[in-house]
C-alpha positions, 0 to 999 in steps of 0.5 A: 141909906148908910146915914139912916142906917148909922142913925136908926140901927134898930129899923135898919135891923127890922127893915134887914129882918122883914127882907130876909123873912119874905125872901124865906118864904119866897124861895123855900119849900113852906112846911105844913103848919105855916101853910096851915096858918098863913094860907097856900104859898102859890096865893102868897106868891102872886101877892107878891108878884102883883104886888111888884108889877103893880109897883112897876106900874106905880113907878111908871107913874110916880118917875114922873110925878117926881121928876115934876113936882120933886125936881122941878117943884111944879105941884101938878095935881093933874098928874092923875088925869094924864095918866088916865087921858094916855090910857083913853088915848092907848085904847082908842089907837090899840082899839082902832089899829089892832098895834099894842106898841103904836098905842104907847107911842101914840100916848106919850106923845099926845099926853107930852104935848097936854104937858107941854101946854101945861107947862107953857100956859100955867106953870111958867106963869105961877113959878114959885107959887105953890098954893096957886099951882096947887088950887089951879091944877085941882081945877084941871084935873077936875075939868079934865076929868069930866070932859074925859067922862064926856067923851068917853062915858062911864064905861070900863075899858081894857087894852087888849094883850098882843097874843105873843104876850097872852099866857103864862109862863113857868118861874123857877119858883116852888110853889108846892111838892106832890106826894109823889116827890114832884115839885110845882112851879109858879105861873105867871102871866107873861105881860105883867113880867114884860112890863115890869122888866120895862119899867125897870129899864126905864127907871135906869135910863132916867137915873143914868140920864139925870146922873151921868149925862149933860142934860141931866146936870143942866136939870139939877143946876136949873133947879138949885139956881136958874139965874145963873144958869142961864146966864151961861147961856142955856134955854133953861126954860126950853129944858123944863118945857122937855123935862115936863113933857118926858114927866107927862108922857110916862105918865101917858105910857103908865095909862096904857100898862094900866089898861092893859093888866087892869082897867080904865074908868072914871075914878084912876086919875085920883087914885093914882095921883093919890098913889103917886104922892104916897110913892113920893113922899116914901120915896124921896122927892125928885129921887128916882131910885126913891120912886122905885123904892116908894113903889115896890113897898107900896105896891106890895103893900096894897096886894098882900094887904088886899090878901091877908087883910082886906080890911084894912089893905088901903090903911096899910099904904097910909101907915107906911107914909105915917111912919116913914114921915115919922122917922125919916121926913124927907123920904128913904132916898131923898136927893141931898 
């Protein structure tokens, strides 16, 4: 970051800027005429809030993604469908046991096991080659897709909430002042907040585990040259077999946070892989702090576009992509 910085001082400054002004109009008490030109500050914060646990989400999906794809240099183009299996797999347990957090269990090990296969059948079968990687697990998905259709239908589903998570809770945020001099506090639903502190640690967990711990040492010198490595003796391919199958039960994990604050259907495998390629082309590839980066600018993106511009909300995502490849190709926290 301090080298992008020592070479784009001019974004550098308008990125410092925009952070600075949305903190503004965060944490002040808004005056009327720009309550008056920009709509009410309670609206513009929950754009903001969606837009952050939507970004938790995002990350949930795209760690693992970039932990395949961006650290292993596996293109896994069913990534999507994963994510939407977990979330079938998280509904029919939390359906059928009435347990919220046995479904996130049930998920990440049956979506890590469908990784392991993966990884196993076709991925260590086409090391190295990228386009037939690519050809082969567009197939997948699209098989995957039709018999996830097959099974389940074309109807829409929602995991339901556990009731010590089902309402709202007051945030130390001013949404408004009464006439007679009394503040208004935001409310916000307190599962969107605990999933997003979930994701946080999540995030950290994986960015200390690959930084500061053996096994994470062994991934990245497996990546950079797994000849040698495993000529000191290490299974280098029993590591990328777990590494995968962690990748494919995040996005397991991911598929029941989605069901739970918004919905399941045909359709949220591709767009949450499309979701996940643009977080790591943002982001970095094989960055988890680039991940999390990607993510909360997209999923802020895609909500206070959805607000203020409709429109155009998808275009938005697409020209953040745009103008980060432009100035920085390799992502905004690429791995060096």
């Amino acid at each position: 970051m301090s080298r992008f910085i020592e070479r784009h001082p001019a974004w550098a400054l308008i990125t410092i800027i925009a952070i600075a002004v949305l903190l503004w109009l965060i944490f002040s008490v808004w005056p009327p005429g720009l309550e008056e030109a920009i709509g009410r500050k309670r609206v513009f914060l929950n754009a903001v809030f969606n837009g952050i646990t939507l970004g938790g989400l995002y990350f949930l999906v795209a760690s693992g993604f970039t932990l395949i794809f961006g650290l292993m240099r596996n293109v896994n183009l069913a990534h999507g469908s994963l994510y939407l299996f977990g979330g079938y797999v998280g509904y029919a347990v939390s359906t059928s046991t009435g347990s919220w957090t046995l479904s996130f269990i049930v998920a990440f090990i049956l979506t890590a096991l469908v990784g392991v296969l993966l990884q196993v059948i076709v991925f260590r079968r086409m090391e190295g080659q990228d386009l037939r990687q690519t050809m082969v697990t567009i197939g997948l998905s699209i098989v995957f897709a039709d018999l996830m259709l097959w099974a389940c239908g074309g109807d829409f589903y929602q995991i339901q909430t556990p009731s010590w998570l089902i309402g709202p809770v007051d945030l130390p945020l001013i949404t408004a002042v009464k006439s007679s001099g009394e503040p208004v506090y935001l409310r916000y639903p307190m599962v969107r907040l605990v999933i997003f502190a979930a994701s946080v640690v999540i995030g950290v967990a994986m960015w200390l585990a690959l930084n500061r711990t053996r096994i994470g040492m062994i991934i990245r010198a497996g990546v950079d040259d797994r000849d040698i490595l495993a000529a000191t003796g290490v299974r280098i391919q029993l590591v990328f077999v777990l590494v995968f199958a962690f990748g494919a039960g995040l996005a397991g994990i991911a598929g029941v946070v989605g069901g739970t604050f918004q919905s399941l259907s045909p359709g949220e495998d591709i767009r949450f892989l499309l979701a996940s390629l643009v977080v790591v082309i943002v982001g970095g590839m094989g960055s988890i702090p680039g991940a999390a980066l990607g993510a909360l600018i997209i999923g802020l993106a895609e909500q206070l576009g959805s607000v203020y511009i409709p429109t155009y909300a998808i275009v938005v995502t697409f020209l953040i992509m745009v103008l980060v490849l432009a100035i920085r190709p390799q992502g905004l926290l690429a791995r060096r």
